[in-house]
C-alpha positions in Angstrom: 0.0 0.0 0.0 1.7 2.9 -1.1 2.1 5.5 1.4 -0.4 8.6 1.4 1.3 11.9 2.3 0.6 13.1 5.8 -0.9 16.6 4.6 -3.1 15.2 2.0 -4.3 12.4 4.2 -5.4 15.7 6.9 -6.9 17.5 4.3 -9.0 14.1 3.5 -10.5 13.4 7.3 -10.6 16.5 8.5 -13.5 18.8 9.1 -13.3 22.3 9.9 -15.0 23.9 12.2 -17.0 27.4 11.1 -17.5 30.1 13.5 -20.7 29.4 13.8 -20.4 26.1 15.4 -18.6 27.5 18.1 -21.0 26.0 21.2 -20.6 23.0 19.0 -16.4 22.8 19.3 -17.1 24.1 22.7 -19.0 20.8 23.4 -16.8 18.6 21.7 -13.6 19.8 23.5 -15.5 19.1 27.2 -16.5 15.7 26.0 -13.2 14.8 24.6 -12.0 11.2 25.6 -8.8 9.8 26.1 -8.0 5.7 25.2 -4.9 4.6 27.4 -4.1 2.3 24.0 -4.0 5.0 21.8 -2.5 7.1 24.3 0.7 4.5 24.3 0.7 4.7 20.5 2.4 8.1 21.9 6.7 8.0 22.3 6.8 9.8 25.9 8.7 12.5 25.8 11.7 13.2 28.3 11.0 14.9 31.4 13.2 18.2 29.6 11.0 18.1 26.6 7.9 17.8 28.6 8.7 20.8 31.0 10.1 23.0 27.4 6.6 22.1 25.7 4.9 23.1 29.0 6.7 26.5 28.9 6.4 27.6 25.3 2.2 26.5 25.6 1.8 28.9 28.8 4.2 31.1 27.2 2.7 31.2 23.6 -0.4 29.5 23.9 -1.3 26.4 21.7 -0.2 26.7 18.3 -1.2 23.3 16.7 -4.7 22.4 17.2 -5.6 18.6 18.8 -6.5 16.0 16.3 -10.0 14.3 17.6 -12.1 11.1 16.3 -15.1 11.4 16.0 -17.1 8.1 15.6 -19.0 5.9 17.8 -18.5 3.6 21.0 -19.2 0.9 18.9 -16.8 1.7 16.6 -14.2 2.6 19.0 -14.6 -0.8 20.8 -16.0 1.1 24.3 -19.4 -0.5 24.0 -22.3 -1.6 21.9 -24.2 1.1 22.2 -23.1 3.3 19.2 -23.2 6.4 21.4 -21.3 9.2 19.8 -18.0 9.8 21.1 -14.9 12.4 20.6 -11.6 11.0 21.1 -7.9 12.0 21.4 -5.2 11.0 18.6 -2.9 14.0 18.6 -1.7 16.4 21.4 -2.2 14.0 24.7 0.8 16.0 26.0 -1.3 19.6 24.9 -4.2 18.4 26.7 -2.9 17.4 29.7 -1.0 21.0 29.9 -3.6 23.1 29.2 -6.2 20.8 31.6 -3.8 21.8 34.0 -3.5 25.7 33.4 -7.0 26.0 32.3 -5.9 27.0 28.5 -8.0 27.3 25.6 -7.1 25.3 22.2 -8.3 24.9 18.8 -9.3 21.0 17.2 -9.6 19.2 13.7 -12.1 16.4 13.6 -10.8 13.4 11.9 -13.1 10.4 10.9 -12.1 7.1 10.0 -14.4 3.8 9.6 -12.0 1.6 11.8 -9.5 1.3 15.1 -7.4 -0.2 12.9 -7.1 2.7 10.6 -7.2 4.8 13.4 -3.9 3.4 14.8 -2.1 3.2 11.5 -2.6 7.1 10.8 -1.2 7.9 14.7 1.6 5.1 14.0 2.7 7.0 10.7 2.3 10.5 12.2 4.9 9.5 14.8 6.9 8.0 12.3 7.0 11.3 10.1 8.5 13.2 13.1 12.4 14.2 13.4 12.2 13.8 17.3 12.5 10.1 17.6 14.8 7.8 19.4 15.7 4.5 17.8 13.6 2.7 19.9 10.8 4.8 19.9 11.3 4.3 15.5 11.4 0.4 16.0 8.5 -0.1 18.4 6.2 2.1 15.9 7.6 0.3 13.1 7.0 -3.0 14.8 3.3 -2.0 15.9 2.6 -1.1 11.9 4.4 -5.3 11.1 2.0 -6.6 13.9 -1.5 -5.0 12.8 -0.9 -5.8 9.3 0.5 -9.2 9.7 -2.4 -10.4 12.0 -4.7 -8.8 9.3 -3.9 -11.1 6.9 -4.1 -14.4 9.0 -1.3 -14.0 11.8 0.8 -17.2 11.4 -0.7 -18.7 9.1 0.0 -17.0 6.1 4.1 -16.7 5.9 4.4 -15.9 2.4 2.0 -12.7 3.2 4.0 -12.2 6.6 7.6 -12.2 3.9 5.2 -9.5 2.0 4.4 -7.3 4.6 8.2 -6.7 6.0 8.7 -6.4 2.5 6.9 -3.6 1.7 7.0 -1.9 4.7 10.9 -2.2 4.6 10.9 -0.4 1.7 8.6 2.2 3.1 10.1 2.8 5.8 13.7 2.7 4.3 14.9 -0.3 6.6 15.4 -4.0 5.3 12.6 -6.8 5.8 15.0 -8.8 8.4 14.7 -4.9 10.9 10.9 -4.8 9.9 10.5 -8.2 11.5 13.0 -7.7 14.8 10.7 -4.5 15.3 7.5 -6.7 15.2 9.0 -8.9 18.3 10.4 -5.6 19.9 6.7 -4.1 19.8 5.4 -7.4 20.6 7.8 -7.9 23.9 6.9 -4.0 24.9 2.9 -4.8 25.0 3.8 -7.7 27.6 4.8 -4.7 30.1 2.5 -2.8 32.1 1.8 0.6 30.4 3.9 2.5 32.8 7.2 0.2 32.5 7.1 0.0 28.5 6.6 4.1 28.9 9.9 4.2 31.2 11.9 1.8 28.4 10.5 4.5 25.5 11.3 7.7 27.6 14.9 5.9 27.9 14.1 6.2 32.1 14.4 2.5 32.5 17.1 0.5 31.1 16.2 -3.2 29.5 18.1 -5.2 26.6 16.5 -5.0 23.8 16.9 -9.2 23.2 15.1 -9.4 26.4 12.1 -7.7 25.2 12.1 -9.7 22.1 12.8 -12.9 24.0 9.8 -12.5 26.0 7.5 -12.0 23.0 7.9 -15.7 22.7 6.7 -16.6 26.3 3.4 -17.6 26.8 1.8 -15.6 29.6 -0.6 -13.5 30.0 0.6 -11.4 32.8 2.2 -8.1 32.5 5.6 -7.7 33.5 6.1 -4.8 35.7 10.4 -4.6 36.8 13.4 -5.3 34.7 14.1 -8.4 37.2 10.6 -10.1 36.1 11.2 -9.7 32.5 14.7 -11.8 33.1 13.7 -14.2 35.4 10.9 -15.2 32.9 13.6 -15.1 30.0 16.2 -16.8 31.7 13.4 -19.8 33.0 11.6 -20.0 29.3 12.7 -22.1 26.7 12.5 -21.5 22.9 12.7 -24.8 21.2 13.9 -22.9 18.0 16.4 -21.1 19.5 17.9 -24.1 21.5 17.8 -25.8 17.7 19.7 -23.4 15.9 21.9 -23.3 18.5 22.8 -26.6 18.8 23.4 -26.6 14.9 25.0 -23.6 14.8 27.5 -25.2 17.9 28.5 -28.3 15.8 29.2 -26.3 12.9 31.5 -24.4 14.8 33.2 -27.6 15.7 33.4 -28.7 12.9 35.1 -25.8 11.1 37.5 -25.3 14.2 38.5 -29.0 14.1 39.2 -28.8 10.4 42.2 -27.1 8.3 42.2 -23.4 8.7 42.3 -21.8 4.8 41.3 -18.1 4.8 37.5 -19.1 3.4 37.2 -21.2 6.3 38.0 -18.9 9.2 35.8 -16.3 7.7 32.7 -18.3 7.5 34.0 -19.6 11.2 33.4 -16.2 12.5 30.3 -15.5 10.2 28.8 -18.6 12.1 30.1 -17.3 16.0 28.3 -14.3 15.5 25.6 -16.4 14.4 25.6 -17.9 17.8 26.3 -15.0 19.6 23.0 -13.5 18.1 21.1 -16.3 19.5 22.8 -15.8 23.4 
């Protein structure tokens, strides 16, 4: 799916609000509603960032209106009620500052038919800005892999799943191989309580990043709140695959070791080691 660009895509959902409507925007904005999973769709931002944004919006005001969805609870997945419902995709770091110094602001009302579609405009929006820490990149991508991929029949379709990193690999500008170690990044980071995966984002907590993707592969459905739960359930879980392509990789090794050392055969020895290292 070729990408649409971001300004064209605004133009597309958005409506404006006339003058006119004013009590209407007036009621939207005190009925606007805020989904914790959307809101983690969000890269927190440092504590520096947080307290600069803070200080130019008091100091300027809010330049940028918020970007709202307006749909239904039905649609959003709050109920069956199909009640309507105005909820936050931009600006949850706007909105909590000017909650807290009673500030006006301005909003765009964006409508899309699905979640789904929802989360893939916020994920790309993300993506688009400059601000980014690698991790913050590779979770995002990861989250696009994982909606997609699950779209299409989750593990059962691999030649669909080869498709997806493909295409979003080109994209994104990354190869299909980063695409995928993305999709176990995100998925490790959704095992963590909201607040823990926020600290790893926001570069506050520290955690290996084969750690997170390790425990992507362990069957629980418990959140993991501390660094010291996510090892004990990595060093206590065992991935038949990995212990198979290690033990290949290990006699391989042997083998070339035991073996006469031309120049062809120590570079593909240390070809395999990292190999195995990658798999420690």
């Amino acid at each position: 799916m070729a990408k649409k660009d971001f300004m064209n895509l605004m133009k597309e959902k958005t409506t404006n609000l006339k003058p006119s409507l004013l009590s209407s925007e007036e009621h939207i904005k005190s009925q606007i509603t805020i989904l914790q999973e959307l809101k983690d769709l969000i890269p927190p931002l440092t504590p520096d960032e947080l307290q600069q944004l803070e200080q130019n919006i008091i100091k300027h005001g809010v330049k940028d209106p918020l970007t709202i969805w307006e749909t239904t609870t039905s649609i959003a997945g709050i109920d069956e009620q199909s009640l309507p419902v105005y909820i936050l995709i931009d600006g949850h770091n706007r909105f909590s500052i000017v909650q807290t110094h009673h500030l006006d602001f301005r909003i765009n009302l964006v409508h899309f038919a699905s979640m789904s579609e929802v989360k893939d405009y916020m994920i790309d929006h993300q993506l688009g800005r400059r601000n980014l820490t690698p991790e913050q990149a590779s979770y995002l991508r990861g989250l696009r892999y994982l909606q997609q991929k699950n779209s299409r029949g989750g593990n059962q379709y691999a030649t669909d799943q080869e498709n997806v990193s493909e295409t979003l690999g080109k994209e994104y500008g990354v190869s299909s191989r980063t695409i995928k170690r993305d999709g176990e990044f995100a998925a490790g980071l959704e095992k963590l309580t909201s607040e823990f995966k926020s600290a790893i984002l926001s570069g506050k907590q520290k955690l290996p990043k084969t750690s997170i993707n390790a425990i992507a592969k362990v069957k629980t459905k418990q959140l993991f709140h501390t660094p010291e739960e996510v090892q004990n359930a990595v060093s206590t879980s065992v991935f038949p695959e990995e212990v198979s392509a290690r033990q290949q990789l290990h006699l391989e090794i042997k083998s070339l070791a035991s073996g006469p050392l031309t120049d062809e055969t120590c570079e593909t020895l240390l070809q395999r080691i990292q190999q195995y290292r990658q798999l420690l």
